[in-house]
Backbone as a printed PyTorch tensor [residue, N CA C, xyz], in Angstrom:
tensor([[[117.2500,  99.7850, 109.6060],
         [115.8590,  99.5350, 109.8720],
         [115.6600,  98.8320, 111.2070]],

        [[116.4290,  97.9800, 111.1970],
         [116.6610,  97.0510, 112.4260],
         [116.6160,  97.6090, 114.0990]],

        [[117.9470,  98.5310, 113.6400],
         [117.9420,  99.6520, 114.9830],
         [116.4810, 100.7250, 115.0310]],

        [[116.1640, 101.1340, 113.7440],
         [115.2420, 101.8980, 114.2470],
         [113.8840, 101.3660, 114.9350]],

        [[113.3710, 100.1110, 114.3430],
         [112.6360,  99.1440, 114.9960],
         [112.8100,  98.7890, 116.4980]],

        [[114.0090,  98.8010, 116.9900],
         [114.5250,  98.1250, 118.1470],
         [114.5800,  99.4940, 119.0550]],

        [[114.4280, 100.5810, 118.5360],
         [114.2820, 102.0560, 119.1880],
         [112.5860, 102.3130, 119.1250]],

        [[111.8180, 101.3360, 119.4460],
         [110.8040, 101.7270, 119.1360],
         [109.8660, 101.9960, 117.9890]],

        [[110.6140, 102.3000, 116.9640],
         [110.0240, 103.2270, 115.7310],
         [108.7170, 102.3930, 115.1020]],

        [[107.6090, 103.2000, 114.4570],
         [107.0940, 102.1350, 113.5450],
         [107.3890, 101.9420, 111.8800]],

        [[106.9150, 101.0560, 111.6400],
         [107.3670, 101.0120, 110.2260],
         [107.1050, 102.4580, 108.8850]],

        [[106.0680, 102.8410, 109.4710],
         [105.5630, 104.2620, 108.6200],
         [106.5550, 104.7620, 109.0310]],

        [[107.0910, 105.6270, 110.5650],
         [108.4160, 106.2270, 110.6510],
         [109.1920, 105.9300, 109.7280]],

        [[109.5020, 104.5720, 109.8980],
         [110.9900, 104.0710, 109.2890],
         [111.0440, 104.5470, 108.0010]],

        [[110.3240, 104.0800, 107.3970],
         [110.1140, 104.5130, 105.8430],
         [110.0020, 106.0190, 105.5460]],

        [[109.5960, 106.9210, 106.4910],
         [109.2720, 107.9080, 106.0810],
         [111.0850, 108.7410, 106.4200]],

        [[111.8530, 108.2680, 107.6570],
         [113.1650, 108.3190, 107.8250],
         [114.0980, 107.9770, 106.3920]],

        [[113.7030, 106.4350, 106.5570],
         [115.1300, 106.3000, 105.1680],
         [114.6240, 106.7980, 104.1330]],

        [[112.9990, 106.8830, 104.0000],
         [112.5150, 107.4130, 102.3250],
         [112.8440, 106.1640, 101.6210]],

        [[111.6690, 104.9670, 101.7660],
         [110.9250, 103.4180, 101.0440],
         [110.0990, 103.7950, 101.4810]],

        [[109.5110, 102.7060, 100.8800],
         [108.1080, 102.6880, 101.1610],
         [107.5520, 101.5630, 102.4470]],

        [[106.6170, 101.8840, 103.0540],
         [105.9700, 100.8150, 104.0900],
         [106.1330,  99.5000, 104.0070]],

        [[105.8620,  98.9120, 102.9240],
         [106.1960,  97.7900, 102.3040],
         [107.2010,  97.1650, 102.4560]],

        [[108.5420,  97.5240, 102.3110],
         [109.6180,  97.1640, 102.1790],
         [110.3790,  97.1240, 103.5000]],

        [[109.8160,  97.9530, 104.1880],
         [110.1290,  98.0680, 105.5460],
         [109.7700,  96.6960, 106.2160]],

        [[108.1380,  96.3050, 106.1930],
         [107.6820,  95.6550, 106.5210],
         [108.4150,  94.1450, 106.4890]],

        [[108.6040,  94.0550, 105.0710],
         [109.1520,  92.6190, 104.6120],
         [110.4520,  92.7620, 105.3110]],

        [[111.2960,  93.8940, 105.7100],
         [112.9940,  93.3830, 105.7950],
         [113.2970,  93.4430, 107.3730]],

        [[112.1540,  94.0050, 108.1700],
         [111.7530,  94.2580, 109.2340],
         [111.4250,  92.2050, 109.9720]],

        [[110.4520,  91.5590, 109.0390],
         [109.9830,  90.6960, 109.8010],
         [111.1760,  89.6350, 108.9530]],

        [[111.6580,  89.9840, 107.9340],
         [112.4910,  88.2740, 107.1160],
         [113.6860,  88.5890, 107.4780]],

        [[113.9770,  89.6650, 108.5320],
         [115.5190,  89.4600, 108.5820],
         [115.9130,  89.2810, 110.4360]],

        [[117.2690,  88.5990, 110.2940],
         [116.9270,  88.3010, 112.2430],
         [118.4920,  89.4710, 112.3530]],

        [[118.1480,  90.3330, 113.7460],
         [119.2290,  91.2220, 113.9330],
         [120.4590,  90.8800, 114.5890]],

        [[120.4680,  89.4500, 114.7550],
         [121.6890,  88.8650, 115.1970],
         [122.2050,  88.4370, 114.0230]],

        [[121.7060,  88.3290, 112.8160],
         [122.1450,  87.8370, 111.5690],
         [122.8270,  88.7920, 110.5680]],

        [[123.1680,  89.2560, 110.1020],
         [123.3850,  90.2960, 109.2430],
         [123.6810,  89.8830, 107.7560]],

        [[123.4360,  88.3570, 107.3580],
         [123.2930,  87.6780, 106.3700],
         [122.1670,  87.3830, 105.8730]],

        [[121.0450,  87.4580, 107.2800],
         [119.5590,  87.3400, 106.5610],
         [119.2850,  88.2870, 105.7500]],

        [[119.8550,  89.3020, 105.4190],
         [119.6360,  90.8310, 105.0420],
         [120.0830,  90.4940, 103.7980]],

        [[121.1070,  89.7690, 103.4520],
         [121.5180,  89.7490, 101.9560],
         [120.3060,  89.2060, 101.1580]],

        [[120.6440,  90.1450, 100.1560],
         [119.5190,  89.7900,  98.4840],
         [119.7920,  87.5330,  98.4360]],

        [[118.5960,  87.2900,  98.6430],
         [119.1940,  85.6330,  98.7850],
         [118.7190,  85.1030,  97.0780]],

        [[118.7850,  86.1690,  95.8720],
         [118.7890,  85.8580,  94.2110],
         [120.2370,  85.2980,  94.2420]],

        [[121.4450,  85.6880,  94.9250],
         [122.4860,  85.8110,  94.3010],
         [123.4130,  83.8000,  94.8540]],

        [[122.3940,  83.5000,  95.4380],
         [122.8170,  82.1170,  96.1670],
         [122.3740,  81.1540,  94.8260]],

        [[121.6400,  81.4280,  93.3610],
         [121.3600,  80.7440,  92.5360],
         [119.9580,  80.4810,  92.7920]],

        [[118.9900,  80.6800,  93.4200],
         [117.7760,  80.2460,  93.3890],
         [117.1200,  81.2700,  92.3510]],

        [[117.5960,  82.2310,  91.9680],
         [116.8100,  83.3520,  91.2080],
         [117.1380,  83.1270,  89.5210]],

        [[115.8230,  82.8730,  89.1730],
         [115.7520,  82.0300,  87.9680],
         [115.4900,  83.3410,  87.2570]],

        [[116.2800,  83.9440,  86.0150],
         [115.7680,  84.8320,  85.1490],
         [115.7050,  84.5870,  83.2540]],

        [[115.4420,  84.9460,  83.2320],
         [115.1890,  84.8800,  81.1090],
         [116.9080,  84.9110,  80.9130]],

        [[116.7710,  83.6610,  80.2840],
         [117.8570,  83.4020,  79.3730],
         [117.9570,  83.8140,  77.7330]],

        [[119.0270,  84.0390,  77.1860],
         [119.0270,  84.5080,  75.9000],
         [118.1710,  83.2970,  75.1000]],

        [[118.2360,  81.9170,  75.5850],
         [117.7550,  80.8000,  75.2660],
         [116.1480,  80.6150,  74.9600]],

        [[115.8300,  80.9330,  76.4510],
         [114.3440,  81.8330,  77.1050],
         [113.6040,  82.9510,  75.5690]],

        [[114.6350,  83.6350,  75.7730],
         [114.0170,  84.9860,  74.9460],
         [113.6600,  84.8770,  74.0530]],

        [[114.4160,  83.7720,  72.8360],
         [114.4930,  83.5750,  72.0350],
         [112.8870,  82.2210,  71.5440]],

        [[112.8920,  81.3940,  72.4200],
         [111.9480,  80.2840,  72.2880],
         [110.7390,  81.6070,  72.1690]],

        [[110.9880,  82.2400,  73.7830],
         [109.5530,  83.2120,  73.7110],
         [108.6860,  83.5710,  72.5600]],

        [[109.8370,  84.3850,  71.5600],
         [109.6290,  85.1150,  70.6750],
         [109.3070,  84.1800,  69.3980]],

        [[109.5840,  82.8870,  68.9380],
         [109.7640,  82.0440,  68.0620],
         [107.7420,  81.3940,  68.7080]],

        [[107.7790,  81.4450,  70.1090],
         [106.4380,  80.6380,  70.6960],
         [104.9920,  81.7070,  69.7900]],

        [[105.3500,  83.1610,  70.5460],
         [104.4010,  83.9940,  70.4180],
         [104.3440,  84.1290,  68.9220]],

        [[104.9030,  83.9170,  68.3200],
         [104.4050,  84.4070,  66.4890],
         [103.2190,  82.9020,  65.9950]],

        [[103.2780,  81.9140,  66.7880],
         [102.3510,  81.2490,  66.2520],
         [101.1460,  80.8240,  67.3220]],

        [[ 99.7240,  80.5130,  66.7730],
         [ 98.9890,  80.6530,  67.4040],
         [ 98.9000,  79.2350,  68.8820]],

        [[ 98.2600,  79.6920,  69.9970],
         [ 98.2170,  78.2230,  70.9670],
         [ 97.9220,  76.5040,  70.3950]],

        [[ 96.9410,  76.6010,  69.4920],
         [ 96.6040,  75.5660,  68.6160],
         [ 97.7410,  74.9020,  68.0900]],

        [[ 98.7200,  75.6710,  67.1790],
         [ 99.7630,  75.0250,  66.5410],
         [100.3790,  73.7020,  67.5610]],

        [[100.1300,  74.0130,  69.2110],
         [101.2580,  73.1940,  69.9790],
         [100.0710,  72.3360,  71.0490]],

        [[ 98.8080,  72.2050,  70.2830],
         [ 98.0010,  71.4140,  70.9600],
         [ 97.2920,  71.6600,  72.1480]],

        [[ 97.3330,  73.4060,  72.3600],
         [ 96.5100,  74.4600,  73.5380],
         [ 94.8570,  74.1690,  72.7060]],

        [[ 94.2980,  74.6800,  74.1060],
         [ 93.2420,  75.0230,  73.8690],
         [ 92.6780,  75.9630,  73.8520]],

        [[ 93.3370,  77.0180,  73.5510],
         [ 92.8090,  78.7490,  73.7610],
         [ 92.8810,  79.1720,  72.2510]],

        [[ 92.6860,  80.4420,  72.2710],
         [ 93.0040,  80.8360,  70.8750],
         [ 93.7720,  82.2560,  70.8260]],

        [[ 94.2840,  82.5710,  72.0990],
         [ 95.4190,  83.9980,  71.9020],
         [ 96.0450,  83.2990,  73.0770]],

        [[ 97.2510,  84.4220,  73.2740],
         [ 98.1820,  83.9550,  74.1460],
         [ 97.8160,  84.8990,  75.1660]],

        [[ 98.1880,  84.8940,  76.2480],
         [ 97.9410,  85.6040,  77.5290],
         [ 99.9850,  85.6260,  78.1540]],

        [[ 99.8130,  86.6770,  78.5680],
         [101.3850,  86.4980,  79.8270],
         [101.2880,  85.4430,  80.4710]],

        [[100.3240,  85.2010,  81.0300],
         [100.2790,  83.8420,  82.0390],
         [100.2550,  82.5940,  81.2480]],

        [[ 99.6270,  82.7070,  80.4210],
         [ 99.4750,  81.2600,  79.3610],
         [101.2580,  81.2850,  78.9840]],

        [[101.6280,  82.0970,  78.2290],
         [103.4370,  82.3570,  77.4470],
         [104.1420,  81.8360,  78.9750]],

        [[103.8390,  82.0730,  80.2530],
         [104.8360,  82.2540,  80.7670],
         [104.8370,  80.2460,  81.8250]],

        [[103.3470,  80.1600,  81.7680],
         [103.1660,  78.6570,  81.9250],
         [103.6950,  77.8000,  81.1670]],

        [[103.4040,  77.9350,  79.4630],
         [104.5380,  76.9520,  78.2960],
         [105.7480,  77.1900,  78.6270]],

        [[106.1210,  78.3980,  78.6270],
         [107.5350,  78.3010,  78.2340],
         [108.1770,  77.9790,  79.7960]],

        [[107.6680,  77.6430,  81.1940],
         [107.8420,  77.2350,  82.2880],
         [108.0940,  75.5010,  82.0710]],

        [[107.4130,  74.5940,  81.3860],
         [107.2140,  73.6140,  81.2230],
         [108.0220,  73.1750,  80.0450]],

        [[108.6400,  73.9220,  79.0950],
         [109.3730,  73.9830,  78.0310],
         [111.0200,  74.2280,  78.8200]],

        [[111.2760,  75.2330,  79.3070],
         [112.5420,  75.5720,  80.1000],
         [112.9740,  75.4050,  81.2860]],

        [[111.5820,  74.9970,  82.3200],
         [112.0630,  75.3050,  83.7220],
         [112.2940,  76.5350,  84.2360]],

        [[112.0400,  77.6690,  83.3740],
         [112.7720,  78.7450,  84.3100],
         [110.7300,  79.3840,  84.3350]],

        [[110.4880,  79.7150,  85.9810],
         [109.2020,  79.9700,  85.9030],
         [109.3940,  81.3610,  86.2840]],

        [[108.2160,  82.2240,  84.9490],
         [108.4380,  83.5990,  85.2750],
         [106.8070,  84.1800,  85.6470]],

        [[107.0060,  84.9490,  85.7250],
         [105.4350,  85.5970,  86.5980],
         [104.7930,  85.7480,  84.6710]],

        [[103.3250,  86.3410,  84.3280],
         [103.0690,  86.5560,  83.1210],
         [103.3900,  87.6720,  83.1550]],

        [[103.4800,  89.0250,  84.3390],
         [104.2970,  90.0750,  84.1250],
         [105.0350,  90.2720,  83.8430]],

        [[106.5130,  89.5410,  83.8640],
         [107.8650,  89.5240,  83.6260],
         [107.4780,  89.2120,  81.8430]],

        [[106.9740,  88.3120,  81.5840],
         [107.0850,  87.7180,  80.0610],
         [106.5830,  88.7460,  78.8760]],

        [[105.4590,  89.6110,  79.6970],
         [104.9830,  91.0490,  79.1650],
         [105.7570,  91.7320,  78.9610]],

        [[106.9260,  92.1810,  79.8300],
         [107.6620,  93.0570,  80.0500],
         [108.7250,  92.4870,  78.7370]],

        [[109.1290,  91.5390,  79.2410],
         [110.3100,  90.6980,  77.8700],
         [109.4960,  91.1830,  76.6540]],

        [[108.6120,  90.6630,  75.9600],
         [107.7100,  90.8050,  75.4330],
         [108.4170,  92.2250,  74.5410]],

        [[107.7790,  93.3270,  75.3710],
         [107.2800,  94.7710,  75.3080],
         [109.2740,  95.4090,  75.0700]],

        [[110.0310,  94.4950,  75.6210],
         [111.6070,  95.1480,  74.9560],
         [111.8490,  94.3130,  74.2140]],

        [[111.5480,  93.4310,  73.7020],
         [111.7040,  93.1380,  72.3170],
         [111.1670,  93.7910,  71.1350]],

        [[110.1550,  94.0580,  71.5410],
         [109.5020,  94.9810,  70.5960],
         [109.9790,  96.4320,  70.3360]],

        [[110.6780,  96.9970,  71.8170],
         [110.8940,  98.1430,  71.3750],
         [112.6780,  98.1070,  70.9910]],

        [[112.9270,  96.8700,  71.4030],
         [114.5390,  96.9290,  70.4290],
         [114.0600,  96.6720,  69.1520]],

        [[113.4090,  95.8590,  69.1790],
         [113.1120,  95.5970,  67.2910],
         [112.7430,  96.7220,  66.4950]],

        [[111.6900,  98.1220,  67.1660],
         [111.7130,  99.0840,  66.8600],
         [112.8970,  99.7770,  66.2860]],

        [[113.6470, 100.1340,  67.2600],
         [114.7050, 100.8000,  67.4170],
         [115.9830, 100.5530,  66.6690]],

        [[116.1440,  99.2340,  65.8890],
         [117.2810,  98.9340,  64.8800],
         [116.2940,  98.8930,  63.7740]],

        [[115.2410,  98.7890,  63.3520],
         [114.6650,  98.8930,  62.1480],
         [114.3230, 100.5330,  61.6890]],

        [[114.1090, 101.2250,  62.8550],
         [113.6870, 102.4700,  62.4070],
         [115.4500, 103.0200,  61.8830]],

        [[116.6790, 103.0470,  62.3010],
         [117.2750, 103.8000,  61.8750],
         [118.4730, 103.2370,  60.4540]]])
């Protein structure tokens, strides 16, 4: 990306060359320096990248079966963002309410999937 940038190119080229999208171009284009070739590494794998623990998964699933009230909320359903704020303040590990949806939504369909057969 680097070279093609440094040949002029624009980012629509680029993307339309390697086949990504604009986006991605964009971000690795401006967060990475071309004397570096370490800025380029995925920087999850240095430990800053916090993901769902079996620990995590488990509170999740034990949280969502009872209502916000039980734990002194003031709402009365749970939201991704609400699940993913408690259980942020409960674990430390902070996840988007998308990610907790997603957890969520394969639990459900593993739980499917050993009960149906």
């Amino acid at each position: 990306m680097l070279l093609l940038m440094n040949d002029g190119k624009t980012y629509q080229e680029i993307a339309d060359f390697i086949g990504c999208s604009y986006r991605t171009v964009a971000y690795w284009c401006t967060h990475s320096e071309p004397d570096n070739l370490d800025s380029m590494k995925d920087q999850r794998q240095n430990g800053n990248y916090r993901k769902a623990t079996t620990e995590y998964i488990d509170l999740l699933m034990e949280v969502v079966q009872k209502k916000p009230s039980e734990f002194g909320l003031n709402f009365d359903a749970w939201s991704g963002e609400r699940l993913a704020n408690y259980l942020a303040q409960s674990t430390g590990i902070q996840l988007t309410g998308a990610h907790v949806r997603k957890l969520l939504k394969k639990q459900h369909d593993t739980s499917r999937k050993c009960c149906t057969k």
